[in-house]
C-alpha positions as CSV (number, residue, x, y, z in Angstrom):
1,X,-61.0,-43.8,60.4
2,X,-60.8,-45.6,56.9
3,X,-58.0,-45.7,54.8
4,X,-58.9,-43.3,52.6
5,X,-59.2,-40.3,55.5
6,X,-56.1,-41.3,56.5
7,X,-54.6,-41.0,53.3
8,X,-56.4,-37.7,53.5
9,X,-55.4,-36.1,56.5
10,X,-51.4,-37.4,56.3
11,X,-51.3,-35.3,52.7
12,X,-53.2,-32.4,54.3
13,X,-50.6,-32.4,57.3
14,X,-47.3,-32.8,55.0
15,X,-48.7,-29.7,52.5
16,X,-48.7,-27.6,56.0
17,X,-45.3,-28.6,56.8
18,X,-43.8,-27.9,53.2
19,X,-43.3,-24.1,53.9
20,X,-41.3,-24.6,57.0
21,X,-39.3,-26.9,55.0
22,X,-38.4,-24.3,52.5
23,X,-38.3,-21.3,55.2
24,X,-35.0,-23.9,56.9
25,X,-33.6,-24.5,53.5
26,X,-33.7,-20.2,53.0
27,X,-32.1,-20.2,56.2
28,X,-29.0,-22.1,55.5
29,X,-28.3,-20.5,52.1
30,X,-28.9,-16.7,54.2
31,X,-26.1,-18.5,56.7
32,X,-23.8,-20.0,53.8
33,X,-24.0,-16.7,51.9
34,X,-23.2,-14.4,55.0
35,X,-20.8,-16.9,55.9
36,X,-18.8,-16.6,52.6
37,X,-19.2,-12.2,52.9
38,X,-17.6,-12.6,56.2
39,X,-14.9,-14.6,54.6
40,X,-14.6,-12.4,51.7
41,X,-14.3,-9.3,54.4
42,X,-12.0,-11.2,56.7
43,X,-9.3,-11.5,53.2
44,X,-9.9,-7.9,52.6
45,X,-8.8,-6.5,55.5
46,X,-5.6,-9.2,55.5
47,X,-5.0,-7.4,52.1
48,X,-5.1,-4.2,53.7
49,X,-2.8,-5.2,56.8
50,X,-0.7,-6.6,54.3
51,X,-0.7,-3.3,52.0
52,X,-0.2,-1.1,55.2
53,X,2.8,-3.2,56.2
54,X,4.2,-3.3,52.7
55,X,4.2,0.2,52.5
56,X,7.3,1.8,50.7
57,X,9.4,3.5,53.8
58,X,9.9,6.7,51.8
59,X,6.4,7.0,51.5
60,X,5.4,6.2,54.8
61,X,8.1,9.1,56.0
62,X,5.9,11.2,53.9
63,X,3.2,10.2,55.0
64,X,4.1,10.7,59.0
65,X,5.2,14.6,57.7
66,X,1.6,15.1,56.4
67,X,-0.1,13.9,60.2
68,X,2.4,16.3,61.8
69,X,0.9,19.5,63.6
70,X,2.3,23.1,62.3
71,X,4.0,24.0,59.6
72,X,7.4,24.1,58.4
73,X,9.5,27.9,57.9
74,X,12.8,28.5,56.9
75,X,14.9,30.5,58.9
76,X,18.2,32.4,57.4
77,X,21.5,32.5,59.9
78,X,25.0,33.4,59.7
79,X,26.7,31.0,57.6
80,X,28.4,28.3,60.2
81,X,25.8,29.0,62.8
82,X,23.2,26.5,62.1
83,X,23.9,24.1,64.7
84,X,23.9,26.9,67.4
85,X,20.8,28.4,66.2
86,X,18.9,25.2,66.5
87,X,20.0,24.8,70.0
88,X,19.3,28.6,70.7
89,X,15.5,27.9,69.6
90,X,15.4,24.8,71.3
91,X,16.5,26.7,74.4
92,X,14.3,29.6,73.8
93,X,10.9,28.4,73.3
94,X,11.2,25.9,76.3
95,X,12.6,29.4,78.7
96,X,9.9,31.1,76.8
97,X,7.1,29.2,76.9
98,X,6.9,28.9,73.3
99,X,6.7,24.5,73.0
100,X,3.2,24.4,72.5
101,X,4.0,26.9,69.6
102,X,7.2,25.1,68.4
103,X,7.1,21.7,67.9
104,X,10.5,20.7,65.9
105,X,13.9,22.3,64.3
106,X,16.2,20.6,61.9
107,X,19.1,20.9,60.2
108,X,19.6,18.7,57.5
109,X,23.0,17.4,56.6
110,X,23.9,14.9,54.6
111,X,27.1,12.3,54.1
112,X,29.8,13.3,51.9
113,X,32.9,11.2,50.8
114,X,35.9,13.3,49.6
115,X,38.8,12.7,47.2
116,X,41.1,15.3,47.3
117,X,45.0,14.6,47.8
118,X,45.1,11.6,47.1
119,X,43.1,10.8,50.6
120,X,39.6,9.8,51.0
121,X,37.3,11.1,53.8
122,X,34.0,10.5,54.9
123,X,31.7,12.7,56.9
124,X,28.0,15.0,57.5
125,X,27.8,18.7,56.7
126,X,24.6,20.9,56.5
127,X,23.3,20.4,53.1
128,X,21.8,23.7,52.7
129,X,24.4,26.7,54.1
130,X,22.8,29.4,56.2
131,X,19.3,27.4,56.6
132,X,17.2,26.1,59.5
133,X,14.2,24.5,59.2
134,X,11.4,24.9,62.0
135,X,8.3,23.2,62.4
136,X,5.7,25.8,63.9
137,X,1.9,27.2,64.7
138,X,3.0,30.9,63.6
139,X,2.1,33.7,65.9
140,X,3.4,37.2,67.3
141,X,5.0,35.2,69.8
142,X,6.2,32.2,68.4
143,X,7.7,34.2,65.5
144,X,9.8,36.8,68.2
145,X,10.9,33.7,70.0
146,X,12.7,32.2,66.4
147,X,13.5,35.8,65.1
148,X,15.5,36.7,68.2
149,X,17.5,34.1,68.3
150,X,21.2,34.8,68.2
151,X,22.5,34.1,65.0
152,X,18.8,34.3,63.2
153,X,18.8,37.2,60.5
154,X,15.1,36.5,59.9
155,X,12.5,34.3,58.3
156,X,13.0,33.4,54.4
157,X,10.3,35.0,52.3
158,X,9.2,38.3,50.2
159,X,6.9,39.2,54.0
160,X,9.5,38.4,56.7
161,X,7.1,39.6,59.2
162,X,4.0,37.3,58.0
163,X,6.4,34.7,55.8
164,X,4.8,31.9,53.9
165,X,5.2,28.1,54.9
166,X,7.0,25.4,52.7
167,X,5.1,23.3,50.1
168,X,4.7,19.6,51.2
169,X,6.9,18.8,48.2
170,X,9.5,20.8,49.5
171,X,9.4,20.0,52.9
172,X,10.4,16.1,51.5
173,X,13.0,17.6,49.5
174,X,14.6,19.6,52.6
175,X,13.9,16.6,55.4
176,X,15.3,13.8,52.8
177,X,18.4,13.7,54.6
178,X,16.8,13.2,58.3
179,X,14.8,10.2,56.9
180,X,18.1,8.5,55.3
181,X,19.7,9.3,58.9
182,X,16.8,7.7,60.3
183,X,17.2,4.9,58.3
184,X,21.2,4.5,59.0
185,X,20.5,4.7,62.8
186,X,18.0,1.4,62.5
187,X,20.6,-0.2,60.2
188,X,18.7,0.0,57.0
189,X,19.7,0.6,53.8
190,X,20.3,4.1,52.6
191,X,21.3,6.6,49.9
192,X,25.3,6.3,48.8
193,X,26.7,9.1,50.3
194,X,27.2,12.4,48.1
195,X,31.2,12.1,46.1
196,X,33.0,14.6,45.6
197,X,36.6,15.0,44.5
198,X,39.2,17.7,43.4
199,X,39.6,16.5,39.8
200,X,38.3,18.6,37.2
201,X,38.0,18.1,33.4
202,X,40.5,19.0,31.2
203,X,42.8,18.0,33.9
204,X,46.0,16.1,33.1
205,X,46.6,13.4,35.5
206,X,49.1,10.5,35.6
207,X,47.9,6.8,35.9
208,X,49.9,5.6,38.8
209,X,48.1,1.5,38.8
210,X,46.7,-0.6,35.6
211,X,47.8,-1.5,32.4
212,X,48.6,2.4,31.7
213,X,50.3,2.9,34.9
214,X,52.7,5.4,34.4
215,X,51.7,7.0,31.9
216,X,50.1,10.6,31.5
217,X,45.9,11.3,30.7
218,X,43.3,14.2,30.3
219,X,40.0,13.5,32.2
220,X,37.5,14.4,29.7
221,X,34.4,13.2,32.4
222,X,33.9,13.1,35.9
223,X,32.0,10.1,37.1
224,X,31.9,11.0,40.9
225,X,29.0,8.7,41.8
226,X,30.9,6.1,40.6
227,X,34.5,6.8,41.8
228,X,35.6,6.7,38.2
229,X,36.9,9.5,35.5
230,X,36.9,9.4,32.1
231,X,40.5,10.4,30.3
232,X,42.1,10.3,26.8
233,X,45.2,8.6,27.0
234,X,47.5,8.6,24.1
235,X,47.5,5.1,22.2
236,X,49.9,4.7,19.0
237,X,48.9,8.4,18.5
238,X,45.6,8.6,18.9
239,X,43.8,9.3,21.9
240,X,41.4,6.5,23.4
241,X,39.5,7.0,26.2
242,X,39.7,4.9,29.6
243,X,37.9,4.9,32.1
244,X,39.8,4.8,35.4
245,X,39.1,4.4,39.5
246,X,39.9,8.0,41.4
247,X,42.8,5.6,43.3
248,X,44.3,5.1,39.8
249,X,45.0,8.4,39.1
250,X,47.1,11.1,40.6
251,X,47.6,14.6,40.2
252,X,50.6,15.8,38.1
């Protein structure tokens, strides 16, 4: 074979391997390219995980409220009876078969520090009076079993035989204080407990600790939050308010 059909044949063979060439290069840009999408997704759903566990705990609460089964009624009882109608329920759809029917019953209380005598005191009430709150499917028989129940003077509603369930929003209003209990029992941070004290404005109170100890004041606010009243205190004539602790008052 001369030189020149050599030449020949070695082009001829290098022009038929030029597409597979270009069909490897395509290859490894498809591979680098999926290679960065799976990257891309991987970061995404790290975001996500991150998102889900950076999720406010008051609206992750929600959240589990809105999954629940049932809905949520409000059941009137004698004032003082709460407690003992929430066990009666609890009682009475277990005896009467009524659990797949009634899933939950709360009371919702909430802590309250008091001032009143000169003594503070700490410690849960109901926060609504006369209320229970009962997570349910509502039928004939579910409804007897909660209507029934000592203490119960019916469902809250204008149709107490076919009453209408809370509003989402209000079921977070009503259940607040069973999160923030929630929250106490795990250790974590919660709501400062509701103040409340026997002072009223308009009040004349002496100042028993401070630079005015000793002498006399009208509250003209109550900061109860705060632990702090606002009072005029007579200052070369002229009244000037201070703002004073509840311990540095007392009650003429």
């Amino acid at each position: 074979m001369s030189e020149q059909e050599l030449a020949t044949e070695i082009e001829e063979l290098e022009a038929e391997a030029l597409p597979g060439a270009e069909q490897v290069e395509l290859d490894e840009d498809i591979f680098e390219l999926n290679e960065e999408e799976s990257a891309e997704e991987s970061e995404a759903e790290e975001a996500a995980e991150e998102a889900v566990e950076e999720l406010d705990p008051l609206e992750e609460f929600k959240s589990k409220l809105r999954r629940q089964i049932g809905d949520w009624y409000v059941v009137h009882t004698y004032s003082g009876y709460e407690n003992k109608v929430k066990t009666g329920i609890e009682t009475r759809m277990v005896n009467l078969e009524a659990d797949d029917e009634i899933y939950e019953v709360q009371v919702p209380t909430e802590t309250v520090t008091e001032y009143k005598g000169q003594k503070e005191k700490t410690f849960r009430r109901v926060r609504v009076p006369g209320y229970v709150l009962v997570r349910m499917e509502m039928t004939d028989h579910s409804w007897g079993v909660v209507r029934h129940t000592p203490g119960v003077t019916g469902f809250v509603g204008q149709d107490a035989y076919n009453p209408v369930p809370l509003r989402m929003e209000e079921v977070y209003d009503m259940l607040l204080p069973v999160y923030e209990e929630e929250r106490q029992k795990q250790g974590l941070p919660v709501a400062q407990p509701v103040v409340e004290s026997d002072y009223q404005v308009g009040e004349n109170v002496r100042v028993k600790s401070g630079p005015f100890e000793g002498m006399d004041a009208t509250i003209s606010e109550i900061k109860a939050e705060s632990r702090q009243v606002v009072t005029l205190i007579s200052v070369f004539e002229r009244d000037t308010p201070v703002t004073l602790e509840f311990s540095q008052i007392e009650k003429i």
